[in-house]
C-alpha positions in Angstrom: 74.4 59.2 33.9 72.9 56.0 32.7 70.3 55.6 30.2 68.5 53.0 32.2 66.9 53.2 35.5 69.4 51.5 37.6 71.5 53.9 39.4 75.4 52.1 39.3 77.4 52.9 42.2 81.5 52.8 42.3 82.8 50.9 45.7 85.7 49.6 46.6 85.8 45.5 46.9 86.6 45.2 51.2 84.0 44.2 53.4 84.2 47.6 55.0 83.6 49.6 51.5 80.6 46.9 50.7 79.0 47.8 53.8 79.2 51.1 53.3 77.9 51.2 50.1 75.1 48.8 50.8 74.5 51.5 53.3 73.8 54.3 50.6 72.4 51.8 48.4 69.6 50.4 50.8 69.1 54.3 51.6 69.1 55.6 48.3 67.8 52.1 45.9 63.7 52.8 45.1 61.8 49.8 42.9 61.5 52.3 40.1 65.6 53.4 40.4 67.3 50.4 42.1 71.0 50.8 42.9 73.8 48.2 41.2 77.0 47.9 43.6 80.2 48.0 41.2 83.4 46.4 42.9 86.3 48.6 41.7 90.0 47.9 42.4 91.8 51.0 43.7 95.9 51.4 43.6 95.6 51.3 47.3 94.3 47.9 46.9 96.7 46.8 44.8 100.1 47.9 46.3 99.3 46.2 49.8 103.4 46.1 51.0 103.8 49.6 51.8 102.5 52.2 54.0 99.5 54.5 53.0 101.3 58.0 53.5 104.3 55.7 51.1 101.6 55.2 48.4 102.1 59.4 47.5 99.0 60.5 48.1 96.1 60.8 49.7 93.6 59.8 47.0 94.7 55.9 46.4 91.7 54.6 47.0 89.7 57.6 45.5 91.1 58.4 41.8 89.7 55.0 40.1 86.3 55.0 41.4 85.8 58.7 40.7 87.3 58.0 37.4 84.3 55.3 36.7 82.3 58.3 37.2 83.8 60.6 34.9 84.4 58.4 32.1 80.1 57.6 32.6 80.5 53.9 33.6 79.0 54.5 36.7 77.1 57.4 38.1 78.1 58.0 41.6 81.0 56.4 44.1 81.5 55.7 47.8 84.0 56.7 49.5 85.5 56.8 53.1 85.8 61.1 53.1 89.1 60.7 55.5 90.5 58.8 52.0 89.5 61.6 49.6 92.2 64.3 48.9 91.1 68.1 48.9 90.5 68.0 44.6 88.5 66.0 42.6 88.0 64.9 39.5 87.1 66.4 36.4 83.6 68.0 37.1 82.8 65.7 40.3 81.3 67.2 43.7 80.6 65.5 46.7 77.3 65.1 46.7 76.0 63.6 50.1 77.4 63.7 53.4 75.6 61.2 55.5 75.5 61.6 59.2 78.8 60.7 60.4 78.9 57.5 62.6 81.7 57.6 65.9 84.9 59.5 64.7 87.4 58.3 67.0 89.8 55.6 67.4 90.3 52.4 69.8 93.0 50.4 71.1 92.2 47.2 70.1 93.8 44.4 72.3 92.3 40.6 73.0 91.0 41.4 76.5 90.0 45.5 76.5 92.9 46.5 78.1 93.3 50.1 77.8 96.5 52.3 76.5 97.6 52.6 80.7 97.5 49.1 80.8 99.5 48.3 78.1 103.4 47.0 79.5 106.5 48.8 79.2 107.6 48.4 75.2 104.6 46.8 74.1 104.0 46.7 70.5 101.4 48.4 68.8 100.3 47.9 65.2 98.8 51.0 63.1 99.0 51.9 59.4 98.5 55.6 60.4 101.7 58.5 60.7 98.9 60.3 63.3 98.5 57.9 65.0 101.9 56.8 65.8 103.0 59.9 66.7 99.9 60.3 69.0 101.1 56.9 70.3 104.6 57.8 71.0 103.7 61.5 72.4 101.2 59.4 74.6 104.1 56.6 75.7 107.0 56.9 74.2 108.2 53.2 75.6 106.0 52.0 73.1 107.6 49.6 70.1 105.0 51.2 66.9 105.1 49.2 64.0 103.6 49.1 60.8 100.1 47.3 59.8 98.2 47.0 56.7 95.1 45.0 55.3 91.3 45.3 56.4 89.9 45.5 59.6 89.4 42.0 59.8 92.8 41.3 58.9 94.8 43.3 61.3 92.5 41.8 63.8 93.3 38.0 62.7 97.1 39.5 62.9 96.4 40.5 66.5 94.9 36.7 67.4 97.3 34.7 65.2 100.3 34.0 67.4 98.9 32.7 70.4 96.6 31.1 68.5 98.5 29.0 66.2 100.7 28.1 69.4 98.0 26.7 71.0 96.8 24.5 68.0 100.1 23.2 67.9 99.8 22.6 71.4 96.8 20.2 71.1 98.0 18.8 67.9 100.8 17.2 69.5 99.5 16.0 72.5 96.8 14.6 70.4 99.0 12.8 68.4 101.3 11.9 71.6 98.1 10.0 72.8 97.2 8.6 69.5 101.2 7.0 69.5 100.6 6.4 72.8 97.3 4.2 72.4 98.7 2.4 69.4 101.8 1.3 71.0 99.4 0.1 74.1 97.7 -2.1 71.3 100.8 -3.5 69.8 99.9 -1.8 66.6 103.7 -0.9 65.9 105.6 -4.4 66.7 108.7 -3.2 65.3 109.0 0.0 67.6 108.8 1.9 64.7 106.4 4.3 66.8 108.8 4.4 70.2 111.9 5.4 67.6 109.9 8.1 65.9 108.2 9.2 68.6 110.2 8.4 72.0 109.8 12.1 73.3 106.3 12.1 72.8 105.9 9.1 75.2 105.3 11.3 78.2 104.2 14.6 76.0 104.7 17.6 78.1 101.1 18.8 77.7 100.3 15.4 79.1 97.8 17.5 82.5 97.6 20.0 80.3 93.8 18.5 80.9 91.6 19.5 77.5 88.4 18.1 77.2 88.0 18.5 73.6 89.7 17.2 70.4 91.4 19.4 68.4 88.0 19.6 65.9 85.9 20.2 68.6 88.2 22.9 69.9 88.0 24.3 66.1 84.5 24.5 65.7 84.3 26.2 69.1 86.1 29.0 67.7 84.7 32.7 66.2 85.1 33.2 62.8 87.5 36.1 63.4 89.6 33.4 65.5 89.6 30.6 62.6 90.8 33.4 60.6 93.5 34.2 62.8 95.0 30.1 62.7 95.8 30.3 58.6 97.2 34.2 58.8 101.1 35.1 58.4 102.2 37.9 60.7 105.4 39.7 60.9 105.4 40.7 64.4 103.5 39.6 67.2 101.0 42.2 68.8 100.2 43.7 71.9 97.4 45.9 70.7 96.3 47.5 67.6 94.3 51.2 66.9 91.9 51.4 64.6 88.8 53.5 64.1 85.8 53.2 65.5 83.5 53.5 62.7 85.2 51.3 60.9 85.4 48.5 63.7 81.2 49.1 64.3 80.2 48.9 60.1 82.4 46.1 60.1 80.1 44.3 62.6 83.1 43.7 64.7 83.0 46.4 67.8 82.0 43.4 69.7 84.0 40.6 68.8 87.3 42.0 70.3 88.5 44.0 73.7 88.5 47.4 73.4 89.1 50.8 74.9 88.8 54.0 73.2 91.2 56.5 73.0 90.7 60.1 74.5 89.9 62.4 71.6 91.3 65.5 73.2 94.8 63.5 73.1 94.3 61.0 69.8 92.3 64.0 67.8 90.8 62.3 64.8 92.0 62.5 60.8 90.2 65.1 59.1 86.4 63.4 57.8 87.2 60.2 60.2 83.8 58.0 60.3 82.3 60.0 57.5 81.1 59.0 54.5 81.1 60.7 51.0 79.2 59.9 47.6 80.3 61.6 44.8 78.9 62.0 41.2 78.7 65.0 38.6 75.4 64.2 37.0 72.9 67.2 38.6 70.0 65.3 38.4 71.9 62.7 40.5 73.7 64.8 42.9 70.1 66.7 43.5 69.3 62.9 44.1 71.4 61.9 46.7 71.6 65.1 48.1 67.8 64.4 49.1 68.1 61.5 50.1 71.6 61.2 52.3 73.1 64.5 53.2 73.4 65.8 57.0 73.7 69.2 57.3 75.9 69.3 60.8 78.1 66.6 59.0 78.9 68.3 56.4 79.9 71.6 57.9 81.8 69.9 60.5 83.8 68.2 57.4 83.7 70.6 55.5 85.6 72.7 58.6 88.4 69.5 59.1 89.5 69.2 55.8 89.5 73.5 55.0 91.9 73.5 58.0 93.9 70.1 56.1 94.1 71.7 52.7 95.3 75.2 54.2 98.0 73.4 55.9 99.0 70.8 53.3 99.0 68.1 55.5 97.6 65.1 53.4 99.2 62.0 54.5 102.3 62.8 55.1 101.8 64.7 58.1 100.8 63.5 61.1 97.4 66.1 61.7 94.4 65.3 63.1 91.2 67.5 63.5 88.2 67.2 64.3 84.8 69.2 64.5 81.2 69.2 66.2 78.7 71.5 65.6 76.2 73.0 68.6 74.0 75.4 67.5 75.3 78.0 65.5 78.8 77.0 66.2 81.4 74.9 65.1 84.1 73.9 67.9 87.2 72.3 66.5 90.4 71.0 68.1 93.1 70.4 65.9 96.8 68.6 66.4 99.8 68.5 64.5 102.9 66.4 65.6 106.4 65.7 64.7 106.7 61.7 63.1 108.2 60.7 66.5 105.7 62.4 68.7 108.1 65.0 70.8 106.9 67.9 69.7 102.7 68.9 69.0 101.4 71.9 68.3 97.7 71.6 69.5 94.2 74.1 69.4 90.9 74.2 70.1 88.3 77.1 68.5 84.5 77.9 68.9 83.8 79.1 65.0 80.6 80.8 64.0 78.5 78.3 61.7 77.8 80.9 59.4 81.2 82.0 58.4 82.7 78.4 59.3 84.7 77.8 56.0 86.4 81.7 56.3 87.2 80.9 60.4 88.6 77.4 60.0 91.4 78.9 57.2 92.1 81.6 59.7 92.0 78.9 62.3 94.4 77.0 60.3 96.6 80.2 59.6 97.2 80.5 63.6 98.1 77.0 64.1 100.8 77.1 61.0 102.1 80.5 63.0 102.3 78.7 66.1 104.6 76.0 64.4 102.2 73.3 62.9 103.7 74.4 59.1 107.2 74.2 60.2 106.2 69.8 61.6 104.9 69.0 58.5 107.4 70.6 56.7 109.6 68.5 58.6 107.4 65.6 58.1 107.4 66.1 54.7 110.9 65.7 54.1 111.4 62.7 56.0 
């Protein structure tokens, strides 16, 4: 721990990992024991051109902040608990679970359409083996293809083509006019102009009627939008899935169409929308323990991720589960897929709270029975 009062607190450097530790440190930060935000670089932020289930496991964005932590630079880390794998490091616990924020995912798309709406081959953009298999299981027309980057990002990715088009659009009937009006003013006597510029003398986008200039039409735009004009894409988009928390704590639920995805059919990673903070000190684990931890969110993680380590999923399967508890009980629906989405073994389970980490292994023992060890088997060999 320390040795002076300021509690320092690992995060990763995205907008989305800021916000969530600002979240624990506003929560957590006292006048007598303020929090410090430390900005760590993870491997998952370095390696940015491949895949996360690529990246070999689960923990690429967990192992260097933990390692802060161990090696007593800082005294506690923030994590996104879908991100962490099922070990830690050397001595470290998790040592508050705050209440979980909305655990399921969206289709993002520029006008809300929803997955129904979505035409025949459309192409959708996630980062996530679940999730394209739940894509493809869901509408196999589909065209799934790989995204990367932060929330805002993919987003920008989303926007970019039409975008772009349409500032080149108004760029060159801008300058068509400005040719235009300096030929009408004999400002180019030698027809330099009418040579250079003889198809742009009656510019198609001519009616094309804008009322603004290209500036105006720039400062008219959303942040997200001017974003989207100065991003490189790969493909062009139809829609995108991301999570729900992570849209919301981003600050963008709002800024973009979108539907959400039926949970019973798109059933979330293990821990999605959680949080964890993790640290090894006791006197700081007792700390945020205090301070942070939800009971029901821990046990219903703490039920997800028993049922993901006694399959062996990680990231190279795609599984999701997720759990709620009511009362003394813990229901829990898991699903595990093939990669292309033809085949799913899929459960739900009412578990008793008080034996809940004992049911969900058995829980998980029946679904590997039923076939959900022999998918990501399979999965794991691709």
């Amino acid at each position: 721990m320390s040795t002076d009062r300021t509690l320092r607190l690992a995060t990763r450097g995205s907008d989305l990992a800021m916000r969530q530790a600002a979240f624990v440190q506003e929560r957590v930060g006292t006048r007598r024991r303020p929090v410090e935000l430390v900005e760590i670089e993870t491997e998952g932020d370095r390696i940015q051109d491949e895949l996360i289930a690529d990246l070999g496991r689960i923990g690429a964005f967990v192992h260097a902040l933990d390692q802060e932590v161990v090696d007593g630079d800082c005294d506690a880390a923030v994590h996104s608990m879908k991100d962490m794998p099922t070990e830690f490091a050397e001595g470290m616990v998790v040592a508050a679970v705050p209440e979980r924020a909305a655990a399921g995912d969206l289709l993002v798309t520029k006008d809300g359409s929803s997955l129904d709406d979505l035409h025949e081959g459309a192409v959708v953009g996630t980062s996530s083996l679940r999730r394209t298999a739940q894509l493809l299981h869901a509408r196999p027309d589909l065209d799934v293809r790989p995204l990367r980057g932060n929330v805002d990002t993919r987003i920008e990715k989303l926007l970019a083509p039409e975008l772009q088009r349409e500032h080149e659009r108004r760029m060159d009937t801008e300058e068509a006019a400005e040719s235009k009006e300096m030929r009408e003013y004999n400002i180019d006597p030698e027809g330099v102009l009418d040579d250079e510029n003889e198809d742009l003398d009656e510019p198609d986008d001519a009616d094309d009627g804008f009322d603004e200039t290209v500036e105006e039409w720039f400062d008219g735009l959303s942040e997200l939008e001017r974003g989207a004009l100065g991003q490189e894409y790969d493909h062009e988009y139809d829609a995108l899935v991301l999570a729900e928390a992570g849209l919301e704590r981003s600050g963008l639920r709002h800024k973009i169409g979108t539907s959400r995805l039926p949970m019973d059919e798109f059933v979330p990673s293990p821990a999605q929308g959680a949080i964890a903070v993790t640290a090894r000190d006791e006197d700081t684990v007792s700390r945020l323990r205090q301070k942070l931890d939800h009971a029901p969110t821990r046990v219903a993680v703490t039920v997800e991720r028993t049922v993901l380590a006694e399959l062996g999923g990680g990231c190279v399967a795609p599984l999701g589960v997720h759990a709620t508890v009511q009362g003394d009980t813990v229901t829990v629906r898991a699903q595990v897929l093939s990669t292309d989405g033809t085949e799913v073994v899929a459960e739900s389970r009412d578990l008793p709270i008080e034996t809940h980490v004992v049911a969900a292994e058995s829980f998980a023992a029946d679904l590997a029975e039923r076939g959900a060890a022999d998918l990501i088997a399979a999965a794991a060999d691709e």
